[in-house]
N, C-alpha and C positions, 0 to 999 in steps of 0.2 A: 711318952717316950720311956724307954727303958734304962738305966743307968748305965748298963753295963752291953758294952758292946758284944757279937758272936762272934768266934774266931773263926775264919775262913780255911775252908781246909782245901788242902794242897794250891794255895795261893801261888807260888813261886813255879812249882811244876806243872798246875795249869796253863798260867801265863803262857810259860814257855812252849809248849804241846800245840796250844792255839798258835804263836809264833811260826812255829815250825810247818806246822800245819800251811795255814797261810804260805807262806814263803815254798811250800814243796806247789802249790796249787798255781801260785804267780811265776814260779820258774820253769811249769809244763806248758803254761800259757804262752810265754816268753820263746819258751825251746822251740813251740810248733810253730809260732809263727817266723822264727829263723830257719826253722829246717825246712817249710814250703817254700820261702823264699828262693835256699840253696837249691833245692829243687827245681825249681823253676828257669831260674840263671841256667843252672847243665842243661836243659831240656833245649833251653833256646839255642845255648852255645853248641850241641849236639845238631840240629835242626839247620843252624849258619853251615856245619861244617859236613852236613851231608848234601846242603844245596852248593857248596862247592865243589865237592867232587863230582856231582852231574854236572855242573857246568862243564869243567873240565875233562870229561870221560866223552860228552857231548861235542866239542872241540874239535 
C-alpha cells in the first residue's frame, strides 16, 4: 500500500454532472410515461364524445 493517498480530480463536479445526468434521464422516463398516459385519457375522452354525438345525430 502506498502511504499517500491520489487526489481525485474534479471529485465535486463530477459527482454532480453524474447527478444531473441521472436525474435528466429519470425525469424523461417519468415525463413519457405521463405524457402517453395524458394521451391516451384525451383519446378515449375524444372517442366517448364522438360516439355521442352519432348516437344523437342517429335519434
Amino acid at each position: 500500500m502506498w502511504p499517500f493517498r491520489r487526489k481525485q480530480e474534479g471529485g465535486k463536479i463530477k459527482k454532480s454532472m453524474e447527478r444531473l445526468v441521472v436525474g435528466l434521464i429519470i425525469g424523461g422516463a417519468i415525463g413519457s410515461i405521463v405524457g402517453k398516459k395524458l394521451v391516451e385519457l384525451h383519446e378515449e375522452k375524444h372517442r366517448k364524445e364522438k360516439r355521442k354525438e352519432g348516437e344523437d345525430e342517429a335519434k
